[in-house]
Rosetta silent file (secondary structure, phi, psi, omega in degrees, C-alpha in Angstrom):
SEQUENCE: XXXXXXXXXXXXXXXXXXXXXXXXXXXXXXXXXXXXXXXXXXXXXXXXXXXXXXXXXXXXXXXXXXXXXXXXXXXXXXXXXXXXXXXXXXXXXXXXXXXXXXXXXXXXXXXXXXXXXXX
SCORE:     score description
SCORE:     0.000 S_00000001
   1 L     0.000  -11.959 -176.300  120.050  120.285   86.107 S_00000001
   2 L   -81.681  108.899 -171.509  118.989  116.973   84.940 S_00000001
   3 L  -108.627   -9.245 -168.839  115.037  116.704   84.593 S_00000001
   4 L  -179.393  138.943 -176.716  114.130  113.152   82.469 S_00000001
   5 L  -100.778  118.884  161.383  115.808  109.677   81.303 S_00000001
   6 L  -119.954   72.423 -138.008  114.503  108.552   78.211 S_00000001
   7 L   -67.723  147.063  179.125  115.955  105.163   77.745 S_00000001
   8 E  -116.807  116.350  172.219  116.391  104.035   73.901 S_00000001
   9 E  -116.302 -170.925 -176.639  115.749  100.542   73.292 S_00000001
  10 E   -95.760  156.229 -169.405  115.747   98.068   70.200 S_00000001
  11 E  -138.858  171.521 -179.545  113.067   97.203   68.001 S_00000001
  12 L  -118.374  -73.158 -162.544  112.456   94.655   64.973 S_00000001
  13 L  -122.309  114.016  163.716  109.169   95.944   63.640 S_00000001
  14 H   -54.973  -49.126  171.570  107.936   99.284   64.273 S_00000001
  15 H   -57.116  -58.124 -166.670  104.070   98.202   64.035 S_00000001
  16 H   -87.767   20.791  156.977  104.325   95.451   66.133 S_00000001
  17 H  -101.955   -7.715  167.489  106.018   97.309   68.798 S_00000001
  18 H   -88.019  -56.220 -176.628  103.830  100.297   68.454 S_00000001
  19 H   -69.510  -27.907  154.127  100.717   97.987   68.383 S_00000001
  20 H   -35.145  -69.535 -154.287  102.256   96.233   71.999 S_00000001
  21 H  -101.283    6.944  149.245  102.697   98.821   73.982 S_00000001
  22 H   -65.487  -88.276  152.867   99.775  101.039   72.534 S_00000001
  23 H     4.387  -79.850  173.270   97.358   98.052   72.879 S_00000001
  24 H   -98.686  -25.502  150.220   98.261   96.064   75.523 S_00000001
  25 H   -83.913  -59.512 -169.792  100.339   98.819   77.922 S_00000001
  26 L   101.949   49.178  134.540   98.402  101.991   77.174 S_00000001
  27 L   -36.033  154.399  176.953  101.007  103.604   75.628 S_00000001
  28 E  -119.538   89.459  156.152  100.942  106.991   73.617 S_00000001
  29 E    -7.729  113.552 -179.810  102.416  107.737   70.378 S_00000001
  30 E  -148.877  157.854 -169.788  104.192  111.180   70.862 S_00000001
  31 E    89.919  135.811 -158.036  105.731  113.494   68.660 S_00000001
  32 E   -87.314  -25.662  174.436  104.427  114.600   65.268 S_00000001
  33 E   -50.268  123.760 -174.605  107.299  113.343   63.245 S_00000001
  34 E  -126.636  102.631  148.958  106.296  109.750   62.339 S_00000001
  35 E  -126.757  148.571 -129.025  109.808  108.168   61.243 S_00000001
  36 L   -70.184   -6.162 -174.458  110.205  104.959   59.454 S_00000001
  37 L  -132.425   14.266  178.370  113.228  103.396   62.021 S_00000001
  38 E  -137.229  123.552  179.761  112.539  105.683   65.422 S_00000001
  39 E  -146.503  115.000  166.395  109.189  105.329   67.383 S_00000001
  40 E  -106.844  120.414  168.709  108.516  107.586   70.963 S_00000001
  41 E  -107.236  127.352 -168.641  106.470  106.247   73.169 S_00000001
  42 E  -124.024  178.615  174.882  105.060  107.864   76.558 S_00000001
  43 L  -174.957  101.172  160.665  102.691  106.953   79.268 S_00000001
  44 L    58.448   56.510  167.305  101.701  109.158   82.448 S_00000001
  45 L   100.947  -14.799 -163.561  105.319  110.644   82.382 S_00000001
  46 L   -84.251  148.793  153.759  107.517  107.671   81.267 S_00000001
  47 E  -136.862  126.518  173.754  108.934  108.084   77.910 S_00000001
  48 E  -131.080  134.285  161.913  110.753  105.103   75.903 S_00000001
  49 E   -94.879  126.293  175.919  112.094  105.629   72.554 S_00000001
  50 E  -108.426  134.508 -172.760  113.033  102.483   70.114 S_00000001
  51 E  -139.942  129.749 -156.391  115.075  102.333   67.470 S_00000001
  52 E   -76.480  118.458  134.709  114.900   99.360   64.539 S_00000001
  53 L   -62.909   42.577 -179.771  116.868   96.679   64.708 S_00000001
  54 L   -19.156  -81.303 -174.024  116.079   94.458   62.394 S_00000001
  55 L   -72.211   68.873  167.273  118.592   91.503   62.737 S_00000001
  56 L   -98.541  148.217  176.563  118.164   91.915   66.439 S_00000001
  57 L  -130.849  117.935 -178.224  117.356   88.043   67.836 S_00000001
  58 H   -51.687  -27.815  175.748  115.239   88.573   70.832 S_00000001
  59 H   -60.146  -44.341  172.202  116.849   85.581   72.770 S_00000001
  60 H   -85.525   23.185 -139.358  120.180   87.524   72.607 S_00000001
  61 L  -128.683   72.094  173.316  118.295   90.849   73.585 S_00000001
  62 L   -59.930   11.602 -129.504  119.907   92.549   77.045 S_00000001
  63 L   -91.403  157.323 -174.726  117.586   95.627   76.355 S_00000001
  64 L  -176.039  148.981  170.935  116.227   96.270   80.041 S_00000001
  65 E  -171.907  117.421  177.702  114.488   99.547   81.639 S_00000001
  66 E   -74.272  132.283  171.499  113.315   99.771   85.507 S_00000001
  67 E  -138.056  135.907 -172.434  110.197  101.938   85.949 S_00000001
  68 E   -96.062  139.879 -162.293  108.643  103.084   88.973 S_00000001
  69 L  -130.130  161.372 -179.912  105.032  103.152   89.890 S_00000001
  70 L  -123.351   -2.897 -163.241  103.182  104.878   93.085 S_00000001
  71 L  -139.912   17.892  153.220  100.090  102.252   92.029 S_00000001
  72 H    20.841  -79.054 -158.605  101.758   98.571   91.777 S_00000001
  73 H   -98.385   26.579 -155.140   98.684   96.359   92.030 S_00000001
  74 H  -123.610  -57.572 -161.279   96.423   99.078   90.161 S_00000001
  75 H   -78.918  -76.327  167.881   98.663   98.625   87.233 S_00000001
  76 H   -31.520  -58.624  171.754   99.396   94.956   87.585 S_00000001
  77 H   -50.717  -49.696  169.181   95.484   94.582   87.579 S_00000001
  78 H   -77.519  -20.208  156.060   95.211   96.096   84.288 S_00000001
  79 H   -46.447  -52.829  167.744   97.696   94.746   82.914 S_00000001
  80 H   -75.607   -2.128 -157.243   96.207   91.061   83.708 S_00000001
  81 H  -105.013  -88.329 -120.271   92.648   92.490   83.095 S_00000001
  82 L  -105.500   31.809  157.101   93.723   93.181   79.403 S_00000001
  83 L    63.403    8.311  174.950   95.731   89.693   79.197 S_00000001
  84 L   -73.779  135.248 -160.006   99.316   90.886   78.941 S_00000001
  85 L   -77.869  129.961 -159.517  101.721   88.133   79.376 S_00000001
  86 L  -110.382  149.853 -163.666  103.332   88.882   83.090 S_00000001
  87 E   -60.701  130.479  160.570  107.374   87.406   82.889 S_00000001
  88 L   -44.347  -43.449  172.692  107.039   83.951   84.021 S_00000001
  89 L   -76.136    0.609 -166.181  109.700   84.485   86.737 S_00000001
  90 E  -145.373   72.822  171.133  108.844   87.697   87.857 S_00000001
  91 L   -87.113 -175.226 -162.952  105.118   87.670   88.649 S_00000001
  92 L   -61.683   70.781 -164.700  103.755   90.236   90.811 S_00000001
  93 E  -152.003  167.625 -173.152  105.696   90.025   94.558 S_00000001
  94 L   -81.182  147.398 -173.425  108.109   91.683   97.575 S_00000001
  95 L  -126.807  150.856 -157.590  111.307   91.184   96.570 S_00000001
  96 L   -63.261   41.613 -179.880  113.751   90.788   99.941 S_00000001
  97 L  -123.522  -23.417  175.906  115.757   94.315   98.893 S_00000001
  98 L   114.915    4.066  177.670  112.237   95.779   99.998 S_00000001
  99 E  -117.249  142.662  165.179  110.116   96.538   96.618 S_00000001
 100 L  -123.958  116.802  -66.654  107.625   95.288   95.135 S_00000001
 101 E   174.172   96.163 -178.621  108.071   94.525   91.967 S_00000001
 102 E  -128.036  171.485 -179.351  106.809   92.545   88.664 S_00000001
 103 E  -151.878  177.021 -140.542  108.080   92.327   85.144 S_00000001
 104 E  -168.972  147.031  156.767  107.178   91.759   81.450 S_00000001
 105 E   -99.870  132.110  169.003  108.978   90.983   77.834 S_00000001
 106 L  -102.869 -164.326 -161.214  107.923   92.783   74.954 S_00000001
 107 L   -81.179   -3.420 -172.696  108.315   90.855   71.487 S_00000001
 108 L   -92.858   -3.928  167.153  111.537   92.316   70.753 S_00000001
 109 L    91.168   25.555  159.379  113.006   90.108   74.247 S_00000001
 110 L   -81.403  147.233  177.372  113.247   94.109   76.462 S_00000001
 111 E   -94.735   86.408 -174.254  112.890   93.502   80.017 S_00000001
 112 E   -89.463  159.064  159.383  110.468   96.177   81.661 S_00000001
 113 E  -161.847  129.642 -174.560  110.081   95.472   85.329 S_00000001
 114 E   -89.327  119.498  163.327  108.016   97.730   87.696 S_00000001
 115 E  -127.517 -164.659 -172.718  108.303   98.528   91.083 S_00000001
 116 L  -159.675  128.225  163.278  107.325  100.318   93.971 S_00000001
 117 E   -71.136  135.635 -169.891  108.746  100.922   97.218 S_00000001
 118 L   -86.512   27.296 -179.980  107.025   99.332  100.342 S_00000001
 119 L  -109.064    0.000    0.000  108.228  102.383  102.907 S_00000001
């Protein structure tokens, strides 16, 4: 009975977490309600919802969400072709569990990381 995960993570500033992953992911604004401490964001099925944190301090920020891709280095290319900062430790590579797999910080210190299975 279960059809869709919609992980809720933390946010400090609604604009500049709207203007990230609009911008720089190609995120989508969705839903017509625009409220001032909740912002849903989708993109070709995914949907993450945020919710403001102000005193959140990104260094102390365990916020984390695995997403799955059928298009890896498709993605990964646009991602670097529109300059988004790729995790320093986690660039684009097989990881020996069998995926392949890269990952990204947004400014609030969440951890997306993408994979794909190699079978």
């Amino acid at each position: 009975m279960l059809t869709h995960i919609n992980p809720k993570l933390p946010m400090r500033d609604k604009g500049a977490t709207r203007s990230y992953y609009i911008d720089q992911l190609g995120f989508k604004q969705l839903g017509s309600a625009d409220y001032d401490e909740y912002l849903m964001l989708g993109k070709e099925g995914v949907e993450i919802h945020f919710f403001l944190f102000r005193d959140l301090n990104p260094l102390e920020n365990y916020g984390q969400v695995y997403i799955r891709t059928d298009n890896i280095e498709g993605l990964y290319k646009s991602l670097m072709d529109n300059k988004v900062k790729i995790h320093p430790n986690a660039p684009l590579q097989i990881k020996p569990w069998g995926q392949k797999e890269f990952a990204l910080i947004d400014p609030d210190g969440n951890l997306l990381t993408f994979g794909q299975g190699m079978g």
